[in-house]
N, C-alpha and C positions, 0 to 999 in steps of 0.2 A: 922906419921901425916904429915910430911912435904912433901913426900912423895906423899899421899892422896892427898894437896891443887893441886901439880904441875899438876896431872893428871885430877883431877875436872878442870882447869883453862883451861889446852889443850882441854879437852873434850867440853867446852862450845865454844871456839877459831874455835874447827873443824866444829860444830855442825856452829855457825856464819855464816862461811863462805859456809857450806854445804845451808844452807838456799840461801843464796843468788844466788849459782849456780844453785839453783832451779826453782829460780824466774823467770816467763817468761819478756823475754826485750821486750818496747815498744821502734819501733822505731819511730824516730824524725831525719828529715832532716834539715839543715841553712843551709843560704848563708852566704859564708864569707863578714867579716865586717857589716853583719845586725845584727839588735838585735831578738834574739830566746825565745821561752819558753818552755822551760821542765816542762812540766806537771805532778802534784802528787796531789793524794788525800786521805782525812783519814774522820775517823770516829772520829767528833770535842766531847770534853769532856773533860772540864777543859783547865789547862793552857798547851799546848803542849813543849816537847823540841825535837826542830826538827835539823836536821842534814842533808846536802847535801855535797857528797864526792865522786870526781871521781875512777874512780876503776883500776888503774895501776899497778906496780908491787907493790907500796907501795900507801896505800890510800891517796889522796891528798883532806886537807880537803878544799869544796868550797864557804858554808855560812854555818853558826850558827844561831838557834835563839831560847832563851828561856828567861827565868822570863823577859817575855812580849815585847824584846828589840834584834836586833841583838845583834852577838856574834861575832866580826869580828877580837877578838884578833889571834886566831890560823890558819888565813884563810889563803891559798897556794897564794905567790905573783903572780904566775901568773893571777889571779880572782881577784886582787885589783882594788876596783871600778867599776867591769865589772858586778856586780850581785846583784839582789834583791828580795824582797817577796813582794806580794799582801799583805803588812800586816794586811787591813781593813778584807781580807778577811779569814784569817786565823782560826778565831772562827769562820767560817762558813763549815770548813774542807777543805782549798785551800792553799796547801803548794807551790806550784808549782815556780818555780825559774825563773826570765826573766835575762836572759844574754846577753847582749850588746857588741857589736865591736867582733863578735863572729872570733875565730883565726881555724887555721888549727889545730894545738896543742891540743884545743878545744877536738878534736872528740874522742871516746871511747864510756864507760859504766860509768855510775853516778847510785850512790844509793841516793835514799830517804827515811830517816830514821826517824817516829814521836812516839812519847811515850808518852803516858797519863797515869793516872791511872788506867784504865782499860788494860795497856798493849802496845802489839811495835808491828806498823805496817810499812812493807821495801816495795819498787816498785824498777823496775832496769830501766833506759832510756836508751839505744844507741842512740850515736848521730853522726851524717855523717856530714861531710864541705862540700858542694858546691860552687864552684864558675864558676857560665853557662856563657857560650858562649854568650856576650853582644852583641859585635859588629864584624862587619867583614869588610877588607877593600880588594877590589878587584882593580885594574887595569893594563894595559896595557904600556908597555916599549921596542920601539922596536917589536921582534918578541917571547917576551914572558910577558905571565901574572900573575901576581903575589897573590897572596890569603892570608892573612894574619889576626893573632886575638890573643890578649895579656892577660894577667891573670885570665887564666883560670884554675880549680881541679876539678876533676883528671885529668891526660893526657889523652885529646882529641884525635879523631880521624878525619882523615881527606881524604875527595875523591873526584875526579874528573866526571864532566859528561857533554855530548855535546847533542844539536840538532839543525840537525839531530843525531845520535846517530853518533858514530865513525865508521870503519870496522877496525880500529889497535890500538893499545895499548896504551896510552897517555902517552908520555915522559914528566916524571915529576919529581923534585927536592924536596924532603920536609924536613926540617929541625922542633926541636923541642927543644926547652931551659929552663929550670927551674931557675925559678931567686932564691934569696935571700929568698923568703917569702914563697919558694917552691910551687908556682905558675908556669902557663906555659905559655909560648907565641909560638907558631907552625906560620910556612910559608912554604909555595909550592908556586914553579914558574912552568909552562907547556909553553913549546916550543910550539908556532905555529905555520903552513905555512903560506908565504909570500900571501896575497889575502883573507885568509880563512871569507867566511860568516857564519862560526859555532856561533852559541851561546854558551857558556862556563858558567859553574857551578862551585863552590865549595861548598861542606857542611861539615861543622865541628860540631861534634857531640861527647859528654860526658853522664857519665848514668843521667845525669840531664834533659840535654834538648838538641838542633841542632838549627845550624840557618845555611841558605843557602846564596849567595851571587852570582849574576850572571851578566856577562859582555856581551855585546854587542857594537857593532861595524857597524854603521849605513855610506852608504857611501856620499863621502863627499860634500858640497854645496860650490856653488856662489852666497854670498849675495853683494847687495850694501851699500853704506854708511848710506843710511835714515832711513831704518826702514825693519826686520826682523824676525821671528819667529823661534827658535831652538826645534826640536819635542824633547820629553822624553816620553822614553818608561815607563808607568806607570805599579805598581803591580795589583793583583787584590784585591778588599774588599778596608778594608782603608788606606789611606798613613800618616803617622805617621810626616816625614820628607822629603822635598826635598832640595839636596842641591846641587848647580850649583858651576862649576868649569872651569876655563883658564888655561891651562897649571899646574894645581896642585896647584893654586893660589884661595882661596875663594871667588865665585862673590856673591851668595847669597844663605844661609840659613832659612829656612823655616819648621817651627815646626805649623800644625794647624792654628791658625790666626795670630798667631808671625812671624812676617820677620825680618829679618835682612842682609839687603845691604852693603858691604864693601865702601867705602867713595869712592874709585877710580870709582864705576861703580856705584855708583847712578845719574851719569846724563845719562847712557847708558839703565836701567834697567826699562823698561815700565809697567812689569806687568808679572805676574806668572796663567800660567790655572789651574786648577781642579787639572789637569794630570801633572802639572809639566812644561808643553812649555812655552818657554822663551820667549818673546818680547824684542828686545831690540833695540834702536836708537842710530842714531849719532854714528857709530862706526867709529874707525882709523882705517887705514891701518896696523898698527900694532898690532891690535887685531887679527889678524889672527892666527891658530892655531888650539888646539884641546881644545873643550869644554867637559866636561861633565856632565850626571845630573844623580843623586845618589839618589833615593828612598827608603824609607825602613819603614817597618812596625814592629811587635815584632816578626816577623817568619825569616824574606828575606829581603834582599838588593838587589836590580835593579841598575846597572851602566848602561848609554847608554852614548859611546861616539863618537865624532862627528867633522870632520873636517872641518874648514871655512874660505874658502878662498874671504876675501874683495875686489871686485870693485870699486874707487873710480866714484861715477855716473860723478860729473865734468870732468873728463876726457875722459871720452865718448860726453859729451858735446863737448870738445875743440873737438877733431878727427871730431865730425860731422859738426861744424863748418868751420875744414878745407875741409872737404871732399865737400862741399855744395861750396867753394871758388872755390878748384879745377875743380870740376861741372860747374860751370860758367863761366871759365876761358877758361877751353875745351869747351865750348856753343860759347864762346864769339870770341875763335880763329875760331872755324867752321866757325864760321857767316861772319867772315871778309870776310876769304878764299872764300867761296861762291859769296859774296860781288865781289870778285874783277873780276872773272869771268864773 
């Protein structure tokens, strides 16, 4: 007899998990740190006892819920406070789980498990972490450019592209780090020759999504002290952000109608176009240097940067005043000289 129980027990245990391997997976994609929903649905009847447990080597269980109330005694520490049910919806047949501050750890196969009187019905969810390519920072250093973007899943991929196109091989450095949270951060530097008017690309791309980032290198101006305008190269469709820079130093950020001027340059800052070109007054002499202005939409970043070299207009003043003395001077010896004759 005893015998008989163990075999009936293993038979229903193979038969379980037979089912389950059966079941076609719905897949479900998140971003890390959003909140997700795993979808599950039943045929409502009566008071249901529902059951949500990820599917690893050993089942980890992830929310309870029956006699009308969670069940959050036996739930896997990982899932504390990170999970909940529609409950209003649940006598409507809406089991479905919303999972918050979603982790890398997160990802597998989850079962959904509800049982009524009439019976047990299981669905299987796969679920994938992403974390896409937000931002990209491009610039220039010397006689190389640098491409760079921080916590990103899975290990992104990363290339280089010029135009006009190239005719040789782009010599290029690329590094790739997984931090602590098993996240990646990836950068590429490309040498370039001394002069070059290429435009330079990078696009960094994961199975989620890509974003592009691209530099330019406009040459360089003779402004005076009074007043100004700095072109930016605009993307096309809409610009989301533009945001100006001295030397790697914030002049002004620009989100849609939101501006925000740094306290040093709001007496220099006159005014932002459509496109991004800078107006600016009153500049020092020590403002000279490299500007640039950084657009970016939800596809692509645009850097165009730009050197500026200050004339003070008064000192042109004083010179033409001396040159005007000098003028007169030389007038005024002629005249003698003639004079004396």
């Amino acid at each position: 007899m005893k015998i008989k129980t163990i075999w009936s027990l293993t038979f229903l245990v193979f038969m379980s998990f037979w089912k389950i391997a059966l079941l076609t997976d719905a897949e479900i994609s998140c971003n890390f740190k959003q909140s997700c929903i795993l979808p599950c649905s039943f045929q409502s009847y009566g008071e249901p006892i529902l059951h949500w447990t990820q599917l690893e080597s050993s089942e980890l269980r992830v929310h309870s819920y029956y006699d009308n109330q969670d069940q959050l005694g036996p739930q896997n520490q990982n899932f504390r406070g990170r999970t909940s049910l529609f409950q209003d919806q649940i006598s409507r047949g809406n089991a479905s789980l919303l999972l918050r501050e979603v982790q890398l750890q997160d990802q597998g196969r989850y079962n959904c498990y509800i049982r009524t009187i009439k019976g047990h019905e299981e669905s299987i969810i796969r679920l994938s972490v992403d974390a896409p390519v937000s931002t990209i920072r491009i610039y220039q250093d010397g006689n190389r450019i640098t491409c760079s973007s921080e916590g990103i899943y899975p290990q992104p991929e990363l290339t280089w592209s010029t135009e006009p196109p190239s005719n040789t091989t782009l010599q290029n450095r690329t590094t790739v780090h997984q931090t602590e949270e098993k996240l990646y951060d990836i950068s590429s530097s490309l040498t370039v020759p001394d002069g070059s008017d290429r435009i330079y690309s990078c696009t960094i791309r994961t199975r989620r999504n890509q974003r592009r980032a691209t530099f330019r290198k406009l040459s360089s101006v003779t402004v005076t002290t009074d007043e100004t305008t700095l072109p930016c190269s605009g993307l096309n469709g809409s610009v989301m952000t533009v945001v100006w820079r001295f030397d790697h130093q914030t002049v002004l950020n620009q989100t849609g109608r939101n501006r925000s001027v740094s306290e040093r340059w709001r007496k220099h800052v006159k005014d932002v176009s459509e496109h991004g070109d800078l107006s600016l007054q009153g500049l020092d002499p020590d403002l000279e240097g490299n500007y640039s202005c950084e657009t970016s939409n939800k596809d692509e970043t645009m850097v165009t940067q730009i050197t500026v070299k200050i004339e003070d207009k008064s000192s042109w003043i004083i010179w033409l005043v001396i040159g005007i003395i000098f003028m007169i001077v030389i007038f005024s010896s002629l005249l003698c000289f003639w004079c004396k004759r």
